[in-house]
N, C-alpha and C positions, 0 to 999 in steps of 0.2 A: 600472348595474343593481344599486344595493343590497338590493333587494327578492333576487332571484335569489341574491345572494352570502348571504343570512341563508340562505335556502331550503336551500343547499348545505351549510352549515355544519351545521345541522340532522340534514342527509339523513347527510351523513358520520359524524355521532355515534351514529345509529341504526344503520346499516348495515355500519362493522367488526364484523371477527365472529375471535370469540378463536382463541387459535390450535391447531391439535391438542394431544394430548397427547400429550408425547414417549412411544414407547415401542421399545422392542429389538424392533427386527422383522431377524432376517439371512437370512431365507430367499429374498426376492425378489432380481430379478436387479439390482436398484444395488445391493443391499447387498456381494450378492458380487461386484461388480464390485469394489466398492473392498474387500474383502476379499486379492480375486485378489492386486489392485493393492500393497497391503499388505503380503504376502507376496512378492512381487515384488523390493519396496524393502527388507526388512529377511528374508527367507528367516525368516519364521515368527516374529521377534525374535529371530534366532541374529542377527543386525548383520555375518555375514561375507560380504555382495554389494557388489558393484561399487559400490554407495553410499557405503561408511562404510570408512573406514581401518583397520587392525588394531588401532586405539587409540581405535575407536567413537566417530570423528568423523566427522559426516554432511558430505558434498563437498558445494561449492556445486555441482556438475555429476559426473556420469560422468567426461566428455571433459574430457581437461585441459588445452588448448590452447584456452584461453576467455578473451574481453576482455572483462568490462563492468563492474560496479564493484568487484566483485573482480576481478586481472588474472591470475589464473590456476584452473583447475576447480576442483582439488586445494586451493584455502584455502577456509577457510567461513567464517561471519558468523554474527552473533547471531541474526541473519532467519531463518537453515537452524534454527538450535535450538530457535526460538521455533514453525516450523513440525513440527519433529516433535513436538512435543509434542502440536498438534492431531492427526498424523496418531494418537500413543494413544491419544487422547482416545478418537477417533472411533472407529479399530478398537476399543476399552472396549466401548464402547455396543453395537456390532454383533455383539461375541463376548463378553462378561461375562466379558473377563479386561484386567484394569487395571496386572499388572505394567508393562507397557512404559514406560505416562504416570510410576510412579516412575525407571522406571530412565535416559528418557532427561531428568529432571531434575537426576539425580546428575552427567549426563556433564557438562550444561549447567553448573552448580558446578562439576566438573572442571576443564572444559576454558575456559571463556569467563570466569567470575566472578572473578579474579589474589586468589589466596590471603593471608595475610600475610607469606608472605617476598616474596612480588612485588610488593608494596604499603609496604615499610616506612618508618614514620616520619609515619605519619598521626597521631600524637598530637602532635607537634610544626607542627600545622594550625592557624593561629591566625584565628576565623570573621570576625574586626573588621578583617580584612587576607587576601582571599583569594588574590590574586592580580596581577600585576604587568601593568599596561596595553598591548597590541600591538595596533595595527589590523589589518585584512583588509582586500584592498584586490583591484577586479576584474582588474587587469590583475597577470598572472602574476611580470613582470619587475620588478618594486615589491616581490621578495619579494629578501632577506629583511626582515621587519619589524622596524623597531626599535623592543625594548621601551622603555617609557617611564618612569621613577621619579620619580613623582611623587608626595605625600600628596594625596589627598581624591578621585583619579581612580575609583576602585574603594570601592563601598559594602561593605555584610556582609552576611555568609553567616546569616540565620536562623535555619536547620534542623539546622544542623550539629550542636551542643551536645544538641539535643532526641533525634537519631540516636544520638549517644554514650550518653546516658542511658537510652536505651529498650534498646540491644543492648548495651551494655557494650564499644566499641570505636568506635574512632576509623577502623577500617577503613570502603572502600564495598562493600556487597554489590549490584552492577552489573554486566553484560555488558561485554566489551570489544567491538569492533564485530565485529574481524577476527582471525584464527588463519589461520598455516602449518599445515594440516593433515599431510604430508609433510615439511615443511622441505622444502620444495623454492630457495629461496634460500638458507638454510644457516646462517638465525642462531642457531638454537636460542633455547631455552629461556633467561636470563641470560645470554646471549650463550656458553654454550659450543659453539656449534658443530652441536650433532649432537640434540639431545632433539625430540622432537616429538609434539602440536604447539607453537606457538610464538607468542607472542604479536607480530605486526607492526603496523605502521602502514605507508598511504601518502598520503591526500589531507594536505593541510597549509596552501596555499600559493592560499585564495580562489578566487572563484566559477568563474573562468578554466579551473581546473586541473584538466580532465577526467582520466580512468583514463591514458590516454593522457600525460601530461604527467608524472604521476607518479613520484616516487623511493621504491621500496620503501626503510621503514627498518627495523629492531629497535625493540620499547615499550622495551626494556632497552637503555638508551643508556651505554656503558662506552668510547667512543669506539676500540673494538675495528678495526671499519671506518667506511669515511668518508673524511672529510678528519681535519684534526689536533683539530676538535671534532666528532670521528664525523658525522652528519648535521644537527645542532642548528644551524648557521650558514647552512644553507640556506632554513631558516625561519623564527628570529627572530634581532636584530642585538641581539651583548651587547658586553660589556666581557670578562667572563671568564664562562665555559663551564664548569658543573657537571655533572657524570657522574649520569643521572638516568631516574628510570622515566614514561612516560608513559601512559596509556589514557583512550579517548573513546568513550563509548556511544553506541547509536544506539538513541532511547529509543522508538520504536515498536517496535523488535524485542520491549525488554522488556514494554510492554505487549501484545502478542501473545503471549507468553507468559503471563501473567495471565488474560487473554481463554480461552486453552486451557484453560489449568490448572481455570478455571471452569466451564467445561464438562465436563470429565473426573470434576468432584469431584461435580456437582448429578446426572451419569449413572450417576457409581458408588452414590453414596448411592440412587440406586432401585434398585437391583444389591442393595442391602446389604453393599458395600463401602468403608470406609473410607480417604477420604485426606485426612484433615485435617491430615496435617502436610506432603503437599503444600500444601494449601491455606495451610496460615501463613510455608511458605516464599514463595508468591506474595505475601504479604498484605508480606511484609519487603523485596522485590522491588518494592512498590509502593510504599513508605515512601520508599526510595533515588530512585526514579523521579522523586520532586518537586525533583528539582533540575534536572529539563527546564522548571519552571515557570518559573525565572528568565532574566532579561539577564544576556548571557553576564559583562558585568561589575559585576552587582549592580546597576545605574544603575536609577533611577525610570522608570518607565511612561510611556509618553505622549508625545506631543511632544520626541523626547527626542536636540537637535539639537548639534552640539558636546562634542569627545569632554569637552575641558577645564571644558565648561560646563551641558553636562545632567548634572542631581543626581544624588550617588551615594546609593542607597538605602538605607532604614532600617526596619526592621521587615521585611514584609511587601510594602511598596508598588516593589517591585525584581517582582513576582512576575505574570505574564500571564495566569496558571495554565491554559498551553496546554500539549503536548507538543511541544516544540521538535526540531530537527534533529539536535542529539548536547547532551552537555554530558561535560565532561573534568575527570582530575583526575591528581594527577601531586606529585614528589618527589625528593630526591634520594638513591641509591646507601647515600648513610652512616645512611639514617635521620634525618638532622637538618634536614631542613626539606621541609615541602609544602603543595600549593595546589589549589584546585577552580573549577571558571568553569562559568556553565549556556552557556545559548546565545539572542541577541536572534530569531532565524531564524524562522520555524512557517511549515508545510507541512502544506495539508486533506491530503493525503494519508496522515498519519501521523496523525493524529489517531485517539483510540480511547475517544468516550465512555462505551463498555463497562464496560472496564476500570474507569473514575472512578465508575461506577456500583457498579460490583462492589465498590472500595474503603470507597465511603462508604455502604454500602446490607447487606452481606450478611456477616454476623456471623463464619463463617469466615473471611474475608478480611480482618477488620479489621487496621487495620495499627498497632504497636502507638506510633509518635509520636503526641504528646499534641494536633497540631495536622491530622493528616493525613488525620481524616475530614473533619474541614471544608476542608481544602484539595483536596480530591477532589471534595465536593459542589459548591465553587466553578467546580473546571475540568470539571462535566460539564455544567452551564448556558453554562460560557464555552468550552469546545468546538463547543457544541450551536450556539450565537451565530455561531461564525467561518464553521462551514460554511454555514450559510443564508447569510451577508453574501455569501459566493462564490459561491451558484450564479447561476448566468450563467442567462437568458431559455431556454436550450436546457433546462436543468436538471443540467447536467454542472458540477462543481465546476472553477472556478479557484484558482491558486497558493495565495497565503498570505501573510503578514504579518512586518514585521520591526519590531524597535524601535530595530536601527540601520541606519541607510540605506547601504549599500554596505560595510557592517562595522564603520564607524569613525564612526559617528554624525552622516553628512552631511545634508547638507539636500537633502528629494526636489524635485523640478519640484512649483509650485506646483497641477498639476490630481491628483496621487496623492491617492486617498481614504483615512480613517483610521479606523479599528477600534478602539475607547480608546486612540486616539491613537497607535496602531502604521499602517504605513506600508504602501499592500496593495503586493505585489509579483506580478508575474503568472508569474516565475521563480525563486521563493527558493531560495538557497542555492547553484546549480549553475547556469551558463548554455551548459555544453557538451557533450549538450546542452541547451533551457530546461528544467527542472526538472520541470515539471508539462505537458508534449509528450506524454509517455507515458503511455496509458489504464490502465495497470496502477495508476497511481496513484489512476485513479475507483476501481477493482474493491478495493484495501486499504484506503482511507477509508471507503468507502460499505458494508465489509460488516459493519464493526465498528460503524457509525451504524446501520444496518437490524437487524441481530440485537439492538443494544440495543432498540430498540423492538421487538421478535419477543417479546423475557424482557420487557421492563416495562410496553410500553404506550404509554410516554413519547411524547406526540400530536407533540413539539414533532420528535422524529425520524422520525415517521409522515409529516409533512407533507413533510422533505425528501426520505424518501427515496421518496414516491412521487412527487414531481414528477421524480427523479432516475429513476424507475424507465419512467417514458414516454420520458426519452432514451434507456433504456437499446431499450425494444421499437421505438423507429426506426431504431436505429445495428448492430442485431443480427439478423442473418436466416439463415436454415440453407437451402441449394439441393443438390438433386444429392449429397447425401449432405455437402456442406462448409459450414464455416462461416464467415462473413465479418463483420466486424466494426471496429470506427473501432477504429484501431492508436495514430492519432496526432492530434492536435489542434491547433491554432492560437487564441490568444486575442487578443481587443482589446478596445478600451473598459474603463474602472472601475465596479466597482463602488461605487454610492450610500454616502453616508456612512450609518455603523451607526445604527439605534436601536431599541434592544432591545424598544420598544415598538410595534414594526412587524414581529414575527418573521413573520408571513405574507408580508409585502413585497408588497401588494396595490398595481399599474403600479409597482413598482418593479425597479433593475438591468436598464433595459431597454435601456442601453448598455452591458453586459456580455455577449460572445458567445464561446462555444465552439465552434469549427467544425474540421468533420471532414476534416484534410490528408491521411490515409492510410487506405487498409482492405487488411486482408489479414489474417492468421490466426497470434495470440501466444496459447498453449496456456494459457499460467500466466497471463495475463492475462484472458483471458474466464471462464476458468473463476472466479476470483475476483470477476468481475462480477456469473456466474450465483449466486456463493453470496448475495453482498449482495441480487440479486432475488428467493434464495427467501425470504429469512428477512422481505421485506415483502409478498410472495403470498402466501403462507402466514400471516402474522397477518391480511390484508385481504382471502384469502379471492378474491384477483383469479388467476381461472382461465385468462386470457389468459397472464400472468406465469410462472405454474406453468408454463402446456404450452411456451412458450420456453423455459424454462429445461431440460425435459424434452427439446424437440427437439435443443436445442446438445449435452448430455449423451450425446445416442443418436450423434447423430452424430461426437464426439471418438471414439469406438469404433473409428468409421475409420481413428483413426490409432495404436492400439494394432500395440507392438510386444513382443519378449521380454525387455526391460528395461522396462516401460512406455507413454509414449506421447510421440512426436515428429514435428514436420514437419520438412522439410529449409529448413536457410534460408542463406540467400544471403549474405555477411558482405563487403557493399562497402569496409565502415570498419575493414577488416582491412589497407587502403593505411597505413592509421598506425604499422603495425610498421614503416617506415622512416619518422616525421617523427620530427622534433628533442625532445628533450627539453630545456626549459629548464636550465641549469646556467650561474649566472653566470661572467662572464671572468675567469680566473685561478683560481676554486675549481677543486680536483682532490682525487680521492679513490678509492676503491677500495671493490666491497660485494664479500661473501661470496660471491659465483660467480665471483670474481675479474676481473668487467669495471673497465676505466677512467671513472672519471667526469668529465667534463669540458665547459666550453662545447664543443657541438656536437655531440655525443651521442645517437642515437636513440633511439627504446624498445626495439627488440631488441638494440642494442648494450650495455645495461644488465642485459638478461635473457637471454645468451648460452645457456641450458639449452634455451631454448627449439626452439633450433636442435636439437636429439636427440628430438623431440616426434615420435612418430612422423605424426600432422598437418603437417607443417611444410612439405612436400615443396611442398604443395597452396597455403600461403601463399607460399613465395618466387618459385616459376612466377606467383601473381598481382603479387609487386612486379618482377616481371622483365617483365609485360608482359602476362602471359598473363590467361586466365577469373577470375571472382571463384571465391574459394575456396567450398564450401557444407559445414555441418554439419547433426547431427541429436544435437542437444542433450537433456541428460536433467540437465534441472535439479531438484534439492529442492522446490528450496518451489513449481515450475510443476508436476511430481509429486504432492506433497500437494495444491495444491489441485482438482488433479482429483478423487482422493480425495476426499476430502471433500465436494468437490459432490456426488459419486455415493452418498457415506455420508448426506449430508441427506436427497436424495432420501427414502429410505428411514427414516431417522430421521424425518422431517417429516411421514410419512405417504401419501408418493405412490409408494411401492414397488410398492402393486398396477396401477402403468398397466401398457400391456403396452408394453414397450421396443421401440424400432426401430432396429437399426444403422446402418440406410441411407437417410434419411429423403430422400425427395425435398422439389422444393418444394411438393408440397398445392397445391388450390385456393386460393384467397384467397374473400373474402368481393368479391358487386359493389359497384363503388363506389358510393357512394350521393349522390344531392343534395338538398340541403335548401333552406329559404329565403336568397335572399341578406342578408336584412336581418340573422340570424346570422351567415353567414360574416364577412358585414363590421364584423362587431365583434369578430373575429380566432380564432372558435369554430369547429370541427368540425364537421364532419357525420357523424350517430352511425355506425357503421360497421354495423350490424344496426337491424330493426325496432324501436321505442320501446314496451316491453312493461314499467311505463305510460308513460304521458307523464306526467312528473316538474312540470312548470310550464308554463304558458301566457303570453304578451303578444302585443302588437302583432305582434314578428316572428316569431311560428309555435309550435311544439308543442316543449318540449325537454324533454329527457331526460338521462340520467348514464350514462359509462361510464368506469371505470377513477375514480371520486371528482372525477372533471373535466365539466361542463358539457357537451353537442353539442347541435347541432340533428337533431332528428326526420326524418326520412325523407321527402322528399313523398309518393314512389310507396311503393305498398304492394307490388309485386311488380317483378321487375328483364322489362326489354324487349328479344326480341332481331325478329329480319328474321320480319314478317309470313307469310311463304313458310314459315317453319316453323311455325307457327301452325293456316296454312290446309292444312298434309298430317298433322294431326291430332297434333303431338307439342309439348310443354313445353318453357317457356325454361329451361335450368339455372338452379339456384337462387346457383353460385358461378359464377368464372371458373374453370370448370374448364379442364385439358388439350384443347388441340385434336385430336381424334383425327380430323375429314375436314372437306372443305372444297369445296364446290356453288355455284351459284352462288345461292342461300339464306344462304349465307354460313358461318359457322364451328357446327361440328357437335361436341359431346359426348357422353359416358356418366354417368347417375346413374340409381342402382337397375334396372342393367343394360338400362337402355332409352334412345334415342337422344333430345338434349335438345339447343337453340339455345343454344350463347355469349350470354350478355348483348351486344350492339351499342356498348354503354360500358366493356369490359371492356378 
């Protein structure tokens, strides 16, 4: 039907409609929800609640007896800091006071960014020599890796010298991923012992090596604890062992941070308050950030098969210009030598065209490398590219892409399809569990693509994320005051080979499928869905979108409590506090809580404190036999983005609906049919009357809803049992609620008079 597809194309250019204009509305009841909420988590900006430590480090949770990629509450992540910064943002806008978004930047400096003594001997960083060859490999027991010293294995660092030159230091200004909030294992600060927080490290050791598997170490490796090369021999195989600092970014944090800070600056400046020198610390922030652009070992693009035999790269053509999975950099103890690696990896999940927009586009943010606007403008077109290649026929994004196959630059199975020559994976980076299983990773992709197009316009994120936005209103329903929602997913099939020249992907990836394995109810998850839905309802003006997003909103209310808002959840894969921790045969060693290290080893036998947790009672009764244990989690960043959904609301302009706490499930609209000769060409049937009819042909009357094609309605009025007809009363115009039931059949109420159930209902 090419006639129809110009028709559409047309109708869509005509028919978005701009988006409100932001303005400070705090009076209605979102705004002071996440006002409350606000207050809540930071007690006013005093930062002395149960959130944030007495050294105003925000917890990754309340409760400290937590598994999941942090392995305990009490440590935080560059993701908790990147989130507060939105939660100032947002309370800024809602109360026209902007202290908070500087102050919780200073901490993020503080605390996450490793200063120059933590850092030393980055002048002795030589960019034509970054770093020394190790594979990853998927299977856990393959560790540790043996580095490899060889010339020509490892291309160069590009950017490096241009960084030096623009900031006058050979330091990186980058988040490390993770911090002991508490010291709670005991490494301190340069391994004294006692400061906190602290900078740690745990994953190390390939895609295998879930939280669960894990050897918490020290960044600051002085071989203090450990074995006799403190923990350095557990993950790569050397000759001789140097005393040495390590840190790895997780660079969507950083660009989530940017993303915030953007927001905060463009709300203050209508405030007439100034934060520009937030904004050029973001802009410095996003300079450093381009080093998620490359392969982790410099290597050339593409095809890029054989560690010893794919080119190492030169210039520029090392560079994907995606946001990859971490990228690290690291030194030794004395100052006299260090190294930096990006990462082959990329994950739609992280991705955050925003940001690349923000860098290469808005004058406060420019960043001041001489190559970094146009490496920004590159990776917001080649962002824009990855996620359209992965949406799946559902419209829900798949994995992501790597340039080395299994870490070590293998050769995939000849049916993987390729993205300039990168390799799709449908679990980058993590297989335990797959990577991209968890809908939380739709809801942080998709809301950083949708609000880009909210600010610019940009058709090419309009298009995904309203096809994304019809998964989002089939997978998302509110009943009974609750809310359900696809938790977890399953993929199959590849994605079609790229070409840029198809960004529509008209019958294409029609063997690409996201399908829904789990529903049930992840707080920080949905709500993060619902942000990425307003910010493409609200430019497109799709009122369907809005009132969803409205309904889920009213209804988390439900689950407000006196620290915030939580559901109780069940924690099956709490049985792993007694499985094995890898430790090869004959390593033995000792960390800071003074457990034994050794082959055979569990994960609670390595984090002995846990055992004083006052949680803990409730895990050991479950490895002794007994019930799953259940918590009621009060995490940061699922926290914030409630907030925040609730501050957009409001912000966006839908503050005046009248909120509902309790939202039942509403009528539905009757279903409607249409001609077959439509359905069978895999189209809708419009779900309301065709008010006009949009096109005409052979197979019947169609019309648009939501910027997508349906067919037209046959009947113009819904039909229910004759018998109500003939005692003089109206067929509801919805399926409403059954309120009695004759043998006429099913009875309702609308405009307080008695009305037939539709018979199709």
């Amino acid at each position: 039907m090419p006639s129809i597809r110009s028709a559409i194309a047309l109708l869509g250019a005509s028919t978005v409609m701009a988006a409100p204009v932001i303005k400070k509305r705090a009076s209605d009841a979102y705004a002071q929800r996440a006002i409350e909420h606000y207050n809540k988590m930071t007690n006013g900006g005093q930062y002395n609640t149960e959130y944030f430590s007495p050294e105003n480090v925000p917890y990754h949770s309340i409760e400290t007896l937590m598994v999941e990629a942090p392995d305990h509450g009490h440590e935080s992540v560059s993701e908790t800091y990147s989130f507060w910064i939105w939660l100032e943002a947002v309370n800024g806008k809602l109360t026209g006071n902007y202290d908070g978004i500087n102050t919780a930047w200073s901490y993020l400096e503080k605390h996450m960014i490793p200063d120059e003594k933590n850092q030393p001997g980055n002048s002795k960083y030589n960019p034509s020599s970054p770093a020394t060859y190790a594979p990853e490999d998927d299977d856990i027991t393959n560790y540790p890796a043996q580095l490899v010293f060889q010339d020509g294995l490892v291309g160069e660092d590009p950017i490096a010298k241009e960084l030096q030159q623009a900031y006058r230091t050979w330091d990186i200004y980058a988040m490390h991923w993770i911090i002991d909030g508490d010291n709670w294992y005991g490494y301190g600060q340069q391994a004294d012992g006692k400061s906190k927080p602290s900078f740690i490290n745990t994953f190390q050791r390939g895609a295998s090596e879930s939280t669960w598997k894990t050897v918490p170490h020290p960044s600051w490796e002085e071989f203090k604890w450990g074995g006799r090369n403190g923990f350095l021999d557990l993950f790569t195989g050397d000759n001789n062992y140097a005393k040495q600092w390590r840190y790895t970014a997780a660079p969507d944090a950083d660009a989530r941070a940017i993303q915030a800070a953007y927001f905060g600056y463009i709300w203050a400046e209508e405030d007439g308050v100034d934060l520009s020198d937030l904004a050029s610390k973001a802009a410095k922030l996003g300079d450093y950030l381009r080093y998620s652009h490359y392969d982790k070992y410099f290597k050339k693009i593409g095809n890029c098969v054989g560690y010893d035999k794919c080119s190492a790269g030169r210039g520029k053509n090392s560079a994907h210009y995606l946001i990859s999975w971490y990228f690290a950099w690291g030194g030794g103890l004395q100052g006299d030598w260090a190294w930096r690696i990006g990462s082959s990896h990329t994950h739609t999940g992280y991705q955050n065209p925003l940001a690349a927009w923000i860098l290469s586009t808005q004058s406060a943010f420019k960043p001041k490398g001489s190559t970094a606007v146009k490496d920004w403008q590159t990776s917001l077109d080649r962002q824009l590219e990855l996620i359209r290649w992965l949406q799946a026929t559902e419209g829900c994004i798949a994995g992501g892409a790597t340039n080395s196959w299994q870490g070590h630059y293998a050769e995939p199975d000849s049916d993987i399809t390729t993205f300039y020559g990168m390799y799709y994976d449908w679990q980058p980076v993590y297989h335990d569990p797959p990577s991209n299983n968890w809908t939380g990773m739709q809801g942080w992709g998709m809301e950083r693509t949708c609000s880009l197009y909210y600010v610019s316009g940009n058709e090419k994120a309009g298009t995904i994320c309203r096809d994304w936005a019809k998964w989002v209103k089939e997978t998302v329903r509110v009943s009974g005051g609750q809310v359900i929602h696809a938790t977890n997913l399953e993929w199959s099939g590849n994605p079609d080979e790229w070409n840029k020249n198809n960004f529509n992907k008209s019958g294409a990836n029609r063997s690409l499928h996201g399908t829904v394995s789990a529903e049930g109810l992840d707080l920080g998850s949905i709500a993060s869905i619902i942000k990425a839905l307003l910010w493409v309802s609200a430019k497109d003006g799709d009122e369907e979108g809005i009132d969803l997003a409205i309904q889920v909103m009213d209804a988390i209310e439900n689950y407000k409590d006196d620290l915030g808002y939580a559901a109780e959840e069940a924690r099956a894969d709490y049985s792993k506090f007694g499985d094995e921790v890898y430790i090869p045969s004959g390593w033995t060693g000792k960390n800071a809580q003074g457990a034994n290290l050794k082959s055979g080893v569990t994960f609670i036998d390595i984090r002995p404190k846990y055992k004083q947790d006052p949680d803990w009672a409730q895990v050991e009764n479950y490895l002794n036999g007994g019930s799953e244990p259940t918590f009621t989690y009060h995490r940061f960043w699922g926290q914030t983005e409630i907030m925040v959904a609730n501050g957009l609301i409001s912000i966006l302009g839908y503050g005046d609906r009248t909120p509902n706490p309790n939202p039942g499930p509403g009528p539905s609209p009757v279903p409607t049919t249409c001609p077959t000769a439509i359905t069978s060409q895999g189209y809708k049937c419009c779900r309301n009357k065709c008010n006009p009819v949009v096109y005409q042909d052979e197979a019947g009357d169609w019309g648009v809803e939501n910027n997508q094609w349906c067919g037209c309605p046959t009947a113009s009025a819904p039909k229910c049992n004759s018998k109500v007809t003939q005692q003089g009363y109206k067929c509801c115009s919805t399926c409403t609620a059954t309120v009695y039931v004759d043998d006429a059949g099913k009875w309702g109420v609308e405009n307080n008079d008695w009305c037939g159930i539709p018979t199709n209902c």
